[in-house]
N, C-alpha and C positions, 0 to 999 in steps of 0.2 A: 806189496804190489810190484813196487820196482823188481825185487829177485824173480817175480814170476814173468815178469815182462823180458827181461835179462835173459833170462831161460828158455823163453818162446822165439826170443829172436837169434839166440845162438843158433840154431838147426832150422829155421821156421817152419819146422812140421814139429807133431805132438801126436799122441793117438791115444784113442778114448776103444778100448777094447780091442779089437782089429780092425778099426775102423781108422785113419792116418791122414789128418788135416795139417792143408797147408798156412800158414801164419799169414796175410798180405800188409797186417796194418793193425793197429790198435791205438786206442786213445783215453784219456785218464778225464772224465766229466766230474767238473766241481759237484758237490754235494747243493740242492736247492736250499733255500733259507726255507725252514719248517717253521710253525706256528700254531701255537692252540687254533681247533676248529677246520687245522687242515685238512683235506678230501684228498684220496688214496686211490688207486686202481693196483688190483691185484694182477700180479705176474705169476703167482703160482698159491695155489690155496693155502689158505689159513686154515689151521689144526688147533683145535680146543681140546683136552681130554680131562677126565677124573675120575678116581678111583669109586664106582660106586656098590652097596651094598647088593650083593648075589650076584654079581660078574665078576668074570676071573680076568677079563681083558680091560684095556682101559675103556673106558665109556664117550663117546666122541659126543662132545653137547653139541646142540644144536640150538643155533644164535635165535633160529623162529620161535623156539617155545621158552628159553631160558636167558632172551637177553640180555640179562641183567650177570649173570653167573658168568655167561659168555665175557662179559666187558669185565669182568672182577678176573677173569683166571687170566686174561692178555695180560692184565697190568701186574699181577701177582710175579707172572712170567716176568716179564722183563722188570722188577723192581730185583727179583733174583738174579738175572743175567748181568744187571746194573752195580750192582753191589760185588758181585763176583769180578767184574772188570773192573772197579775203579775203587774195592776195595773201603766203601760207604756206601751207605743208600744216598740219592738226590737229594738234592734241597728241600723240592716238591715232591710229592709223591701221588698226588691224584694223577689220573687216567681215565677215558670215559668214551667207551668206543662204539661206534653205532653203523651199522650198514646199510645203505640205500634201501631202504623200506620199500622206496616204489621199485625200484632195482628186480629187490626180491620177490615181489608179489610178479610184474613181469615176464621174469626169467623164473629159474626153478637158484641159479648163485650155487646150487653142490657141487659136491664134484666126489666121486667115492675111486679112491686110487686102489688096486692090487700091487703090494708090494712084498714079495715071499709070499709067509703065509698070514699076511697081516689085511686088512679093510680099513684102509685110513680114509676116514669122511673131512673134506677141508669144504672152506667155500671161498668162493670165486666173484666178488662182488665190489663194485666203491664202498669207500666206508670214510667216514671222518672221526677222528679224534683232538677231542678236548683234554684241558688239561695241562700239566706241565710238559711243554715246550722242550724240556733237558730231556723229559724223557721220552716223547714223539718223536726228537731228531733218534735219540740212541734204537729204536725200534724200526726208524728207516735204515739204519745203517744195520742193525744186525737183525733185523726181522720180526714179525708181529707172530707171536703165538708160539707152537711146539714145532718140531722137528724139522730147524731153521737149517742143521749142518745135514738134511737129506736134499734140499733148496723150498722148501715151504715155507711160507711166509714173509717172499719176497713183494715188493711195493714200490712202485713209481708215484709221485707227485701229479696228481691229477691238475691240466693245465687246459687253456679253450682250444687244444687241439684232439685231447681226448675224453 
């Protein structure tokens, strides 16, 4: 983060396509203390997929009819991404993630991205997760679900301001 910051403020411009912004200020925000049972608001949707029998594309689940699959593939997900960075699995390994039910009944919480030639379904809703703590903080830091390095699955700490 330092080299990026380093780098931002050598020139304080940067440009994202043709597009050429200028730097005025940045700032580096501690990480919140996470905890089982913690509540989440989504910054950018959550991607669930699996490979299923007569699709040739991956198959986007959807948390309303497959709940349970939905919270099995997150934790699946990041026990892989866990393991890959630190080179063991957790201590803990439960995971147990559940979305604002009333949220969703409410709102409609989809959200279907065009990207190329792809239909990415995420959703867009609070959610809380149970479970081991090591690995709730590590899924705020690298994100909940699939396609984290396109920015999907990003999550702020739901606090009584939002």
């Amino acid at each position: 983060m330092l080299h990026l910051l380093n780098g931002l403020f050598k020139d304080h411009k940067f440009k994202i396509g043709r597009e050429e912004f200028t730097v005025k200020g940045a700032f580096l925000r501690e990480n919140p203390e996470i905890k089982p049972g913690q509540t989440f608001i989504c910054l950018s949707p959550i991607v669930v997929s699996t490979l299923k029998e007569g699709y040739t594309k991956p198959y986007y689940i959807r948390y309303t009819e497959e709940p349970e699959l939905f919270s099995e593939k997150i934790r699946q997900n990041l026990l892989r991404k866990f393991a890959t960075y630190y080179g063991h699995p957790p201590a803990d390994d439960r995971l147990f993630f559940f979305f604002d039910e009333e949220y969703l009944t409410r709102h409609k919480g989809t959200k279907l991205i065009h990207y190329r030639d792809q239909k990415i379904l995420g959703y867009l809703a609070p959610f809380t997760v149970e479970g081991s703590a090591e690995l709730i903080a590590f899924g705020y830091d690298v994100g909940f679900g699939e396609k984290n390095s396109m920015g999907f699955g990003c999550v702020e700490v739901k606090n009584a301001d939002n």
